[in-house]
N, C-alpha and C positions, 0 to 999 in steps of 0.2 A: 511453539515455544523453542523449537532445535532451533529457528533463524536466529528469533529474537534473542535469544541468548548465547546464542554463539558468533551471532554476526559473522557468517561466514556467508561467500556468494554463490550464488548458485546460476546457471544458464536455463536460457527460454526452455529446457525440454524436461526439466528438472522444475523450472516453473508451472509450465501446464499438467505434470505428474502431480503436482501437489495443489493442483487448482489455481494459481494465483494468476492464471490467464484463459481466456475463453477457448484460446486458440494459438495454432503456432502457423504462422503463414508462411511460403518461401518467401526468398529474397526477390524481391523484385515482380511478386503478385499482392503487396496490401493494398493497392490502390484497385485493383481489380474487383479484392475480396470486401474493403470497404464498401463500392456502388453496389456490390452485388447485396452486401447486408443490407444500405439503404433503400433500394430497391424491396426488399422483402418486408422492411421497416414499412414502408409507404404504400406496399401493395393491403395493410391491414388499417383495420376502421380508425382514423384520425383521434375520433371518440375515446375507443380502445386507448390507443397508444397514451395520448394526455392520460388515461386513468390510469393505467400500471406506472405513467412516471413517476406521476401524484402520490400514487400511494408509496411506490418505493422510495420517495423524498421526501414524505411523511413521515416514514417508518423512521428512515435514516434521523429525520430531525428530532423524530421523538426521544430519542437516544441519547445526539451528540453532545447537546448540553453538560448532559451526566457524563460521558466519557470524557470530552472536552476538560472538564474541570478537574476530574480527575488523573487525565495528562497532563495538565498542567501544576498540578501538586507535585505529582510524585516527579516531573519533571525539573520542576524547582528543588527540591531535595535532593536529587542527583546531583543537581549543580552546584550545590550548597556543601557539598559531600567531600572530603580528605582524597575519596577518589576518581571525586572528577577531576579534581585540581594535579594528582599525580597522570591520570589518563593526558591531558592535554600537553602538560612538560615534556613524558614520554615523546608524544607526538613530537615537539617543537624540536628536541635533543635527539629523535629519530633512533631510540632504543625499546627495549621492551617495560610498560608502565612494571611497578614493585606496588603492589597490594600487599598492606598489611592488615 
């Protein structure tokens, strides 16, 4: 909720603090760390692997309709909203939006 609402940015270590990455790789080892995960990927039962993707693209699908539609609601009412139309002028006039 603190992102989402505050839209404010955060860096990779502030990312992976809060989970929203698996990992933080250095500069110049992701292609290393990538063959290495593939690697580990593929050294397990073929089998296996299709069935945890299945089921987590499963899971996901079971959901997204329902979420989907409900971003797209409350999305449209945003945009629909006095204060999206003052957010964007803000932007274009490069001042701070005035929320009343």
């Amino acid at each position: 909720m603190d992102l989402l609402l505050t839209a404010r940015l955060i860096d990779a270590a502030e990312a992976a603090r809060l989970g929203l990455v698996n990992r933080l790789v250095p500069q110049g080892e992701l292609m290393r760390w990538a063959i290495e995960t593939a690697e580990m990927i593929a050294a397990n039962s073929p089998s296996a692997v299709q069935a945890v993707k299945r089921q987590v693209s499963g899971t996901i699908a079971d959901h997204a309709l329902t979420r989907e539609a409900l971003e797209q609601q409350l999305g449209d009412e945003v945009r629909a909203s006095l204060h999206f139309t003052e957010g964007i002028a803000a932007f274009r006039e490069e001042r701070k939006p005035h929320y009343e």
